[in-house]
Every structure is written in structure tokens, then in C-alpha cells.
C-alpha positions, 0 to 999 in steps of 0.5 A: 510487506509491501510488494504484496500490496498487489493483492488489492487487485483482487478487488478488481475481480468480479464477484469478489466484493458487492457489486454496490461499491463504486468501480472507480472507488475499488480502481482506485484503491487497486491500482495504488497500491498496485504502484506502490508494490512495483516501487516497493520491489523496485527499492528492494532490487536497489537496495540489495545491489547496494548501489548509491541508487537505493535510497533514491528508489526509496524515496519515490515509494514512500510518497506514492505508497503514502499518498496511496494510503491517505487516498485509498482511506479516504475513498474508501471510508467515504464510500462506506465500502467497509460497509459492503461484501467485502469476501476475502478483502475484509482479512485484507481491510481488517489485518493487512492494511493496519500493518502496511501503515505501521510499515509506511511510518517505519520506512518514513522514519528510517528515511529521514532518520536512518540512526533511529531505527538502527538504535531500536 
């Protein structure tokens, strides 16, 4: 789920969305989860050697994909872009970034509570 949080870079392609949106807005919200997608496979790398390393490149994913949510959200919300040509960006708007924070609460949870998802 989330290693394909590169398909935001998208949004850096010209055409793809209404040249109105902000350059800065659509930077920050690709690169964020551009970073988030290289520690996400990070993580995944980690945690199929089974080394004690796992959990620790969980972890730095977790806050940067959380932080990247709140502030892409809040960049794009205050910049209307769900107003705008969004192309194929709105499927990503509409259906990927729902799942990608079901997701983000479920590895949240799964941290600090690792019985919790095994009992579900």
C-alpha cells in the first residue's frame, strides 16, 4: 500500500493537473510521500530479513508518512486543489489517499500495540 505512494509524482508532470494549483503545494505533497514510499520499502526490506532492524525502520516511516498526511491535507485543503483539474489525480484524491490513512492508523497501531492486530 504504501510504496505506491510515488504515484503522487505524478502531479509534478505538466499537464497533469490545472496549471492554477500552486507549484509549491503539488511539491510538497509529491515529495512527501515520495519519502514516504522509500521508507516504506525500506521497512518492508527490514522486515522480510527479520533482523532486529524492522521495527526501527518502521518507525521513522510511520512519523514521515504521518506528518506527510496531516501536511499534505492541510496544503491541499488550504489550497482548494480538490477544486481544480485534477486528471488522473482525483482516483488518487478520491480512493488512494482514504486507504493510505486506514493504512497509517493500522501500522500505528500494530506499533504500539503489536497483540492488537494479531487478535484481529
Amino acid at each position: 500500500m504504501h510504496v505506491g505512494r510515488f504515484a503522487p509524482l505524478a502531479l509534478l508532470a505538466p499537464g497533469q493537473v490545472d496549471a492554477a494549483i500552486p507549484r509549491a503545494v503539488l511539491r510538497t505533497i509529491a515529495w512527501g510521500d515520495f519519502a514516504s514510499a522509500v521508507l516504506a520499502l525500506g521497512a518492508i526490506v527490514a522486515l522480510r530479513a527479520r533482523g532486529s532492524r524492522g521495527t526501527a525502520w518502521v518507525w521513522p516511516f510511520f512519523v514521515v508518512g504521518s506528518l506527510d498526511i496531516v501536511v499534505a491535507l492541510a496544503v491541499g485543503l488550504g489550497h482548494g486543489v480538490h477544486e481544480h483539474a485534477l486528471g488522473v489525480g482525483w482516483y488518487v484524491l478520491s480512493m488512494y489517499v482514504p486507504l493510505v490513512c486506514v493504512a497509517q492508523v493500522m501500522v500505528g497501531v500494530a506499533l504500539v500495540r503489536p497483540r492488537a492486530l494479531a487478535r484481529a
